[in-house]
N, C-alpha and C positions, 0 to 999 in steps of 0.2 A: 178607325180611331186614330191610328198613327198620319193617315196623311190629315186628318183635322189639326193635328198637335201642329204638322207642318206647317199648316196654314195661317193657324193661329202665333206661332214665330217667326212670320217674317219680318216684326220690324227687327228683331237679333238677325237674322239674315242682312238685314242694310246695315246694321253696325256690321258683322263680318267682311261683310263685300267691302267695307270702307277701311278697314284692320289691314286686309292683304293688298288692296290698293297704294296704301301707303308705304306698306313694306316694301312691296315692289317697289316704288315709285325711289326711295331712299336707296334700293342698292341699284336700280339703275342709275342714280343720281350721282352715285360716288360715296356718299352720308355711310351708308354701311358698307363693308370691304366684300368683297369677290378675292377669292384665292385662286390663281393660276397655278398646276402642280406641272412638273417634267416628265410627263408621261401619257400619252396619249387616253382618255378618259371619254369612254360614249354614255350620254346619260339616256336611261330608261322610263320614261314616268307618264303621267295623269294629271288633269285636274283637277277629278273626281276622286271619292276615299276610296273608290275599289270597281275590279268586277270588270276590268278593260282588258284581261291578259297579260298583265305585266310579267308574270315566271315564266306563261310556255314563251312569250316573244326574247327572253334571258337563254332558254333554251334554244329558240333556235338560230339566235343567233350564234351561240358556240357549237352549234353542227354546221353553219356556214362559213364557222372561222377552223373547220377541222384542220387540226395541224399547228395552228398559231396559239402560243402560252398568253392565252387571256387569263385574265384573273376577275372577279366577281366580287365587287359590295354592296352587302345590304345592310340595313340598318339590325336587322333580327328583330322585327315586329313580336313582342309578349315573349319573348327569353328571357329565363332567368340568369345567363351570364352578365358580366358588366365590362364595360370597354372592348378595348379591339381584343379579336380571338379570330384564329388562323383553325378551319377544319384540319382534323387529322380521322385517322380510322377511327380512334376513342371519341369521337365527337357526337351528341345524341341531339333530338331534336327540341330540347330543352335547353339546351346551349347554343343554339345555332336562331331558333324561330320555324316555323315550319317547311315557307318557302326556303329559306336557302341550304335547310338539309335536305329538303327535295332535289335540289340543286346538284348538292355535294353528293347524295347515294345515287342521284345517277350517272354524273361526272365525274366520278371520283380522281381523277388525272388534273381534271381546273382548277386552279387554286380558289378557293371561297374562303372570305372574311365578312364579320360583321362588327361592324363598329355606326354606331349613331352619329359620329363628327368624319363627315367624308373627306374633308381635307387631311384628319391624321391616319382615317384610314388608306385614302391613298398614300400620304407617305410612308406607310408600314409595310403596305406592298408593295411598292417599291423597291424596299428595303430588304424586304422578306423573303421574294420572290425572283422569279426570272420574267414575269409575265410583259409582254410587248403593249399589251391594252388593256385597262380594265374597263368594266361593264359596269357600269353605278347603278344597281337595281333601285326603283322608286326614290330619284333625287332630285326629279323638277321643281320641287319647292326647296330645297335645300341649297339656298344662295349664294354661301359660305364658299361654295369650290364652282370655280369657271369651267364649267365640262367644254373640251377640243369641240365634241357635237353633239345633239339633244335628239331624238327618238320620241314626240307625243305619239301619244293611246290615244281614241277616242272610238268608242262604239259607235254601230252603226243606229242601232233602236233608240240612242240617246246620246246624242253629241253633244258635246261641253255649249256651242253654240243654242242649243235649245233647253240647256238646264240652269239652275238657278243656285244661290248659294248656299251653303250649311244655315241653319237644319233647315230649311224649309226644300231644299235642293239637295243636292249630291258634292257640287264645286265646295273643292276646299282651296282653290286659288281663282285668281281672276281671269275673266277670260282672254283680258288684252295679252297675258300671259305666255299664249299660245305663238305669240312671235317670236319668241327666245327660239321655239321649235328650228329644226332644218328640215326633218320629214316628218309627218305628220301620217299615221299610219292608223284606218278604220277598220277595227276589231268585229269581229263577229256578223261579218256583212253575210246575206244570201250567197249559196257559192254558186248560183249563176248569174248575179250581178251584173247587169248591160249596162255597155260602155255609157248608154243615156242615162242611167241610175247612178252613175259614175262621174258624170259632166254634173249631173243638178246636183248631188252630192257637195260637189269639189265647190260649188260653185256658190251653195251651202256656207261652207266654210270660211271663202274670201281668203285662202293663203295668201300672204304676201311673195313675191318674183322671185325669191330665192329657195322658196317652201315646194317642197313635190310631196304629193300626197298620193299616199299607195294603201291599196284595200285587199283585206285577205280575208278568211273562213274557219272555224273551224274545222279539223279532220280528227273525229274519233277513231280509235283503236279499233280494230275487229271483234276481239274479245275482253271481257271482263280477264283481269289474272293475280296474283297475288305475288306477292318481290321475289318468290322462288320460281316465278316464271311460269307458274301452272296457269294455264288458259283455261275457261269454262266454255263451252257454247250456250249463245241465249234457249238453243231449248231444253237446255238439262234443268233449265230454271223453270221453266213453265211448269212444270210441276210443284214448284219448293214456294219455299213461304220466306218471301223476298223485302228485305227493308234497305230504302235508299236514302242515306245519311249526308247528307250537305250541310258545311258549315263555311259557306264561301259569301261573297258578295251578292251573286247573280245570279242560282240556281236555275234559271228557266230555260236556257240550252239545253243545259245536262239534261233536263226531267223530260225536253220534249224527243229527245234524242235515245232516251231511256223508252219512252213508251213507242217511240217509232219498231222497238222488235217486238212489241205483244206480249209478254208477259207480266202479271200481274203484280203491283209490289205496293209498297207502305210509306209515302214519304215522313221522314224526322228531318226536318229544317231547326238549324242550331244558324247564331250570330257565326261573321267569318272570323274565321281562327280561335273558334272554341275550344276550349282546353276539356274536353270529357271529362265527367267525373266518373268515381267506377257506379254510380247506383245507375248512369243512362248506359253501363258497357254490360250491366247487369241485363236493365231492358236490351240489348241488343241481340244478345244470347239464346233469346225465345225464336228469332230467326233460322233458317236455314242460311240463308247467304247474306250479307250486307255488302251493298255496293256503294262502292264513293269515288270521289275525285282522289286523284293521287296527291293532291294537297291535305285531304284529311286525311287521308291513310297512314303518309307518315305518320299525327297524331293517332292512329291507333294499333300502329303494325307494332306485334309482340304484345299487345295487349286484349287482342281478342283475332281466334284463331280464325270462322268465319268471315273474313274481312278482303273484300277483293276490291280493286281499282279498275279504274277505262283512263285511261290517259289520253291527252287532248293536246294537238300541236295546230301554228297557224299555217295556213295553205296560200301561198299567194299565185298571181299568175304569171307566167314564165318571165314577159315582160317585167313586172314591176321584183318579181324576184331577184335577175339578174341588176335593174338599178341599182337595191338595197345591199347587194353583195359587193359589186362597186362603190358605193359609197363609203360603206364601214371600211370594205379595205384598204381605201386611200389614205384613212388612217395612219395606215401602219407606214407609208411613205415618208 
């Protein structure tokens, strides 16, 4: 039913496509202003509304900057705070949004803000901070602040190149778009990927001569575990009466990564960044265990005690690794 609805909207899809065309087209033109700030600024982002890895690739880029006071902005997607707000200990995931208090409880040392106007939020960290770089989490369409260097997402089972616009697509920008990029990095590719999967790939794409395009993997956790760091093994579960809760973008990793260890479970598919109510933490209770992404964990840690996470980082190859660690840190040059 829903991909019909798709179908049936795509002349709104050709107005869309022709909405952010123009946008674009006015702030590259000059028409609308680009803000340059005094700090070096790496932007993170997508074309698409989700589901490309934008947190764990936030993460690992400050495990590759270990040592250097980066600082981190997001917008706080569905917080209820208003303007700029600097994490501290007191900080919950209601004030924050869920990604960047996933962020913040596990980096607690990086500085994280959220502010929807990234030009004042960079200059509040700035201000606030000691940080050398910040990290503009989800701000490729946010044209207001001239990011130092840009960072595209793009899966590998659905590249911006072979998807279409909102609704009838996923693209909630254009695809000419994709040339602001400098590196352009393919999310959730096969982790044994040959270099000829890699050339048609790339070739895919059409970067333009300054663009390198780099491909990484998921790498799951060993164990399911909970924030106080208790680890389960998968076959203490195969016995239990298992429910797996996703409220993300793109579920179908996780679940096929979930059934690759053999034990039995229940999927609940909620929209991404659902706010549970208590009557679905009610149904969850009838579980033995419930398993989620560490994105929705935050929204349920403290609120139901059954609730464990598998956390999920990108894997690249030694080659394209060391690129992307050279590059961010020229930055700081």
């Amino acid at each position: 039913m829903l991909q019909v609805l798709r179908i049936l909207a795509f002349p709104i899809s050709l107005l869309y496509a022709m909405v952010v065309f123009v946008r674009n087209l006015f702030y590259d033109s000059g028409w609308f202003k680009s803000h340059t700030v005094n700090i070096p600024t790496l932007c993170v982002g997508n074309l698409s509304v989700g589901g490309t890895g934008k947190t764990p690739m936030i993460e690992y880029l400050i495990e590759l900057l270990d040592g250097v006071p980066v600082a981190v902005l997001s917008r706080g997607y569905k917080r209820k705070s208003q303007g700029f707000l600097l994490a501290d200990e007191k900080s919950t995931v209601s004030d924050l949004g869920d990604e960047p208090y996933q962020i913040h409880s596990k980096f607690p040392k990086i500085t994280v803000a959220v502010e929807a106007d990234r030009v004042e939020g960079v200059k509040r960290l700035k201000a606030q901070s000691k940080a050398k770089l910040v990290l503009l989490d989800d701000a490729f369409q946010h044209r207001r602040i001239q990011p130092t260097s840009s960072i595209l997402l793009t899966t590998f089972a659905k590249p911006y190149v072979s998807d279409w616009y909102l609704p009838t697509g996923d693209l909630r920008d254009h695809k000419v778009a994709a040339k602001r990029a400098d590196v352009i990095v393919v999310t959730k590719c096969p982790e044994n990927i040959s270099s000829e999967e890699r050339k048609a790939f790339e070739k895919k794409l059409s970067p333009l001569s300054h663009q390198k395009v780099l491909f990484c993997w998921f790498s799951y956790a060993e164990k399911p575990q909970n924030r106080e760091g208790v680890q389960f093994g998968w076959d203490q579960l195969s016995s239990k009466k298992v429910g797996v809760v996703t409220g993300i973008a793109n579920p179908a990793l996780f679940l096929k990564h979930l059934k690759s260890k053999g034990f039995p479970f229940e999927h609940l598919d909620f929209p991404d960044h659902h706010t549970f109510t208590d009557s679905e933490l009610t149904r969850f209770q009838q579980y033995d265990y419930i398993i989620t992404t560490e994105k929705d964990y935050v929204r349920l840690e403290g609120r139901l005690k059954n609730a464990l996470y598998l956390s999920v980082k990108h894997t690249f190859s030694k080659e394209d690794e060391n690129f992307l660690e050279k590059t961010v840190k020229s930055l700081l040059d």
